[in-house]
C-alpha positions as a Markdown table, in Angstrom:
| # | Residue | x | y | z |
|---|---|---|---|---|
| 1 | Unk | 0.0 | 0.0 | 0.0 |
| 2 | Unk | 1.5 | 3.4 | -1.2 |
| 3 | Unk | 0.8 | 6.3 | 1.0 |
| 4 | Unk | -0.3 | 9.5 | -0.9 |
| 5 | Unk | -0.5 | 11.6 | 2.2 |
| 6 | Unk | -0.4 | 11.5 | 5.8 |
| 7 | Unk | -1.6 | 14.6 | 7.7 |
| 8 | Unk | -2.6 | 14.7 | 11.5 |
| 9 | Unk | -6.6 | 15.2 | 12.0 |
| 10 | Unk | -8.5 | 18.5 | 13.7 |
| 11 | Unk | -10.0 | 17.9 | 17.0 |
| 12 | Unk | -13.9 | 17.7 | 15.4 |
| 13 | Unk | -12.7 | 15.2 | 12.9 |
| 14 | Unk | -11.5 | 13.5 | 15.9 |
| 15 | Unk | -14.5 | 14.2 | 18.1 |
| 16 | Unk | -16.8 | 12.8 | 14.8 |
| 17 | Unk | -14.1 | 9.2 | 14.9 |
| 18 | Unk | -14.6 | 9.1 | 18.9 |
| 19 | Unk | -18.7 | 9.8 | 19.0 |
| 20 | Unk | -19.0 | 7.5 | 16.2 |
| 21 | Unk | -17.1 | 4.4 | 17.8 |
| 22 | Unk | -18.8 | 4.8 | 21.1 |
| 23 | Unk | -22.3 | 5.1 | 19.9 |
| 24 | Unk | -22.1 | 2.4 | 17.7 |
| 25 | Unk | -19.9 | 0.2 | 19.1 |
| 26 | Unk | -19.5 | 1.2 | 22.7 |
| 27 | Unk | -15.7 | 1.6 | 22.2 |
| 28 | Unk | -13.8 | 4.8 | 24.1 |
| 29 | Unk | -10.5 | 5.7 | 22.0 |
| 30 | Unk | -7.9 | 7.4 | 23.9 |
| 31 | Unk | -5.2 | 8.1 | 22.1 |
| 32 | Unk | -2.9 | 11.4 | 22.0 |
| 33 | Unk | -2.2 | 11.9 | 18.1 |
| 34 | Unk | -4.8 | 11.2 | 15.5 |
| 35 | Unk | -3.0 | 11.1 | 12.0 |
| 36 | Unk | -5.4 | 10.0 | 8.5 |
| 37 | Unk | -3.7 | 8.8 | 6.0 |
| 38 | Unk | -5.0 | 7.9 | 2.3 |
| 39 | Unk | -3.3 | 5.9 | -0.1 |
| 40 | Unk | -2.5 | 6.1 | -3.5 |
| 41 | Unk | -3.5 | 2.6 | -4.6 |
| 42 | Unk | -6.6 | 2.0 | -2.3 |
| 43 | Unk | -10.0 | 2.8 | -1.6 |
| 44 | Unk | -10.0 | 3.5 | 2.0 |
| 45 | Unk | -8.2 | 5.6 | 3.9 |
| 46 | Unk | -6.7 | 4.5 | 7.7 |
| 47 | Unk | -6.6 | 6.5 | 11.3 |
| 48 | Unk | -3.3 | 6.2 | 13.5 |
| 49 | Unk | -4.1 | 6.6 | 16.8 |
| 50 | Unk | -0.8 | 7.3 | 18.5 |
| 51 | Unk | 1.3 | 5.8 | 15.1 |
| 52 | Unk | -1.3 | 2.3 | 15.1 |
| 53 | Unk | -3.7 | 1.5 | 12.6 |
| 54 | Unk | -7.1 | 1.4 | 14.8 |
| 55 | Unk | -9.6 | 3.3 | 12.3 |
| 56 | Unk | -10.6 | 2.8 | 8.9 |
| 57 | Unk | -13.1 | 4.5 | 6.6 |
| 58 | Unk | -15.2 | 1.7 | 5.3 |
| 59 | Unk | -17.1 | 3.8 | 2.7 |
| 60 | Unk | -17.0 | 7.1 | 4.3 |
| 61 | Unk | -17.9 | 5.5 | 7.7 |
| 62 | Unk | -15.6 | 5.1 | 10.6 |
| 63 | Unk | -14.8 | 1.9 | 12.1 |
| 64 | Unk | -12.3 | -0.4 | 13.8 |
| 65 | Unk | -9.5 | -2.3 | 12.1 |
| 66 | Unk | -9.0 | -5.7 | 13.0 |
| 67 | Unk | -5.8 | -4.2 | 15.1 |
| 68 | Unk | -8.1 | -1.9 | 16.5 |
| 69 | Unk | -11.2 | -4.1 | 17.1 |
| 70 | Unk | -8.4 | -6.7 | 19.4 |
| 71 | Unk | -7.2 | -3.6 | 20.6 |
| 72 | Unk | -10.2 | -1.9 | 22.1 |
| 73 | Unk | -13.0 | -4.7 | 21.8 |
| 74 | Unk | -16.3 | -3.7 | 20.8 |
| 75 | Unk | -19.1 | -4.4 | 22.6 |
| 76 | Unk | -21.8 | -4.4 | 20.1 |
| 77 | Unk | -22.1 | -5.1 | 16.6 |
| 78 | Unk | -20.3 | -8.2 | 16.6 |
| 79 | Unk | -20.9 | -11.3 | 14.8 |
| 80 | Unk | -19.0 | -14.7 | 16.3 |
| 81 | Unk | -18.1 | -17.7 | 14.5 |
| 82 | Unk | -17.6 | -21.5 | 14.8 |
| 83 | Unk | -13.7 | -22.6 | 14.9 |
| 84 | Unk | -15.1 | -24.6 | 11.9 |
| 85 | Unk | -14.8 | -21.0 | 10.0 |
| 86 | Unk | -11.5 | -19.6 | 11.4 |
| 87 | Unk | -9.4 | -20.3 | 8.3 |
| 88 | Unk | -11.7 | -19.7 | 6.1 |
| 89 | Unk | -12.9 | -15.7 | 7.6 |
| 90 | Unk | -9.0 | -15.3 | 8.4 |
| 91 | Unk | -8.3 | -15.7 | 4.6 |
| 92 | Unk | -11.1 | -13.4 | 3.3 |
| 93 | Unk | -14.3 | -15.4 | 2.7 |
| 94 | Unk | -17.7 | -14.1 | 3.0 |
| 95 | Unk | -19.5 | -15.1 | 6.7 |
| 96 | Unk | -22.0 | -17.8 | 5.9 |
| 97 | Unk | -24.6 | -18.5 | 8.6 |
| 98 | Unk | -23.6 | -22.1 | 9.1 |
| 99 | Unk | -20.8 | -20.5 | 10.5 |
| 100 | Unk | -21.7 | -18.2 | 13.0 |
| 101 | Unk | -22.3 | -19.2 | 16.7 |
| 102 | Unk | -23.9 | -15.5 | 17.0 |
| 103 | Unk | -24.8 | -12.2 | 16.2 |
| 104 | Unk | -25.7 | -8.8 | 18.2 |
| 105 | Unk | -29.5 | -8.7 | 17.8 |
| 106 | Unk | -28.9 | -4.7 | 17.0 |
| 107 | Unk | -27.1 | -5.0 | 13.6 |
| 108 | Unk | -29.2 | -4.2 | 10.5 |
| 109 | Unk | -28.4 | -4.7 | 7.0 |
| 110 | Unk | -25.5 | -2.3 | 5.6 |
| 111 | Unk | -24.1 | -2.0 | 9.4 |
| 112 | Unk | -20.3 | -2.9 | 9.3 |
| 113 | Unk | -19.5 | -5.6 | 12.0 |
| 114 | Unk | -17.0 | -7.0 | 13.4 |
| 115 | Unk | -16.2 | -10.8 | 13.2 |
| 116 | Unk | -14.6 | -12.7 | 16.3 |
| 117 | Unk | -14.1 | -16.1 | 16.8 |
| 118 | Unk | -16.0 | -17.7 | 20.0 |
| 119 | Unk | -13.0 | -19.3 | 21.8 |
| 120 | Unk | -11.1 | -16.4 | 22.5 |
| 121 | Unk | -13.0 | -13.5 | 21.3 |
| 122 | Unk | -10.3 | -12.4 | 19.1 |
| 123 | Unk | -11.5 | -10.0 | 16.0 |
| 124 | Unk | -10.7 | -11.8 | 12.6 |
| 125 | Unk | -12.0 | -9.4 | 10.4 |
| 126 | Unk | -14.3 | -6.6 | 9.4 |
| 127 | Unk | -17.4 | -6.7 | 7.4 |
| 128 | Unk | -20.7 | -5.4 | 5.8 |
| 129 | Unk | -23.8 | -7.3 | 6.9 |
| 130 | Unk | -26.4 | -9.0 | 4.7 |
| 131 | Unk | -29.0 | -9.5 | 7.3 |
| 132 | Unk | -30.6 | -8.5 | 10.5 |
| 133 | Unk | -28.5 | -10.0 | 13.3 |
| 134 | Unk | -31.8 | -11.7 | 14.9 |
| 135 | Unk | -31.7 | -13.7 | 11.4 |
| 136 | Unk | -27.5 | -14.6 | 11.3 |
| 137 | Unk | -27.9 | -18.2 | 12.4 |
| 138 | Unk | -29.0 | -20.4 | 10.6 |
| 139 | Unk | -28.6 | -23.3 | 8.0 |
| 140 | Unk | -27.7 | -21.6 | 4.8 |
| 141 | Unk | -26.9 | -18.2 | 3.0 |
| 142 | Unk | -24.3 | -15.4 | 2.7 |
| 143 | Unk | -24.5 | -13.2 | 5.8 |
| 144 | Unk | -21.6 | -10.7 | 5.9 |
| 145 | Unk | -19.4 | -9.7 | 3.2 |
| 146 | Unk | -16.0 | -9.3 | 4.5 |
| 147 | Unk | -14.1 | -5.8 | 4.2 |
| 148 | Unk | -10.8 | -6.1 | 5.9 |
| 149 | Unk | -9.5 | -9.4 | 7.5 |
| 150 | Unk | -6.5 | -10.7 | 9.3 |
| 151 | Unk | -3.0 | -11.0 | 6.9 |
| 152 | Unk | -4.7 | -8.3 | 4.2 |
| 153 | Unk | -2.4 | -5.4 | 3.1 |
| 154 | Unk | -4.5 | -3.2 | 5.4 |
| 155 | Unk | -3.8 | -5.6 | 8.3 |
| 156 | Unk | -0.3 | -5.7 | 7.6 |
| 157 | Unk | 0.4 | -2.1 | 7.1 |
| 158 | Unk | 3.0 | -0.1 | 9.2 |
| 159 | Unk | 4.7 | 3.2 | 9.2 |
C-alpha cells in the first residue's frame, strides 16, 4: 500500500471518529495523536491513533481495524463464529450463517461488524452485513461480506 498523504486530523474530525465508535460500538478511544492517511492505490483511507492503525473508513464510515477491534474490543455489533470458520474468515471469505455461533440482535443490514471467533474472542475481520442479526444463524446463506481481515495489506500495514 502506497501512502499518498499523511496529515494529523483536527480535533472535530477527531471528536466525529470518537462519537462515532462509542455510539455504535461502545468503544472509548484514547489516544494522543490522530494522524489519516490515504493511499495512492486503495479505496480506503486508515486512522493512526498514537502511530497504530485502529480506524478505517469503510465507505466514508468510521470503524475499527481488526488491530483496532483486538485492541479496544467492541461491545456491540459483533458477529461470532464457529472454529469450523476460522481459516476460512482469516483468509477473506464471505460469513455464511452455518458458521456463525452468534450475532448482536442490533445489527441491521448495511451495518459494518466486526467478526470474532467464539473461543477467544479475538477480531478476525471486518465486514458489511447482509442480514438482521436476529436472522444470522441459521442453515444456509451469505451473511456478511467481508471488508478487511486478518493478513490483508491493510492488516499488515506499518509506518
Amino acid at each position: 500500500m502506497q501512502v499518498k498523504s499523511r496529515h494529523h486530523l483536527r480535533s472535530d474530525a477527531v471528536d466525529d471518529i470518537e462519537e462515532n465508535l462509542a455510539a455504535t460500538l461502545g468503544v472509548t478511544l484514547d489516544g494522543d495523536s490522530y494522524e489519516r492517511v490515504e493511499f495512492a492505490d486503495a479505496e480506503r483511507d486508515l486512522v493512526l491513533v498514537d502511530g497504530d492503525p485502529v480506524v478505517c473508513y469503510f465507505d466514508d464510515e468510521p470503524f475499527l481495524t481488526v488491530r483496532g477491534a483486538n485492541d479496544f474490543p467492541p461491545e456491540s455489533h459483533v458477529v461470532t463464529v464457529d472454529a469450523g470458520a476460522i481459516s476460512f474468515v482469516s483468509d477473506g471469505a464471505d460469513v455464511m450463517r452455518p458458521g456463525i455461533t452468534e450475532a448482536d440482535s442490533d445489527i441491521e443490514p448495511g451495518d459494518l461488524v466486526a467478526i470474532a471467533e467464539e473461543n477467544h474472542g479475538k477480531v478476525l475481520a471486518i465486514g458489511r452485513s447482509m442480514a438482521d442479526g436476529g436472522e444470522m444463524v441459521g442453515e444456509s446463506g451469505k451473511v456478511v461480506e467481508s471488508l478487511h481481515h486478518v493478513g490483508d495489506d491493510l492488516y499488515e500495514f506499518s509506518i
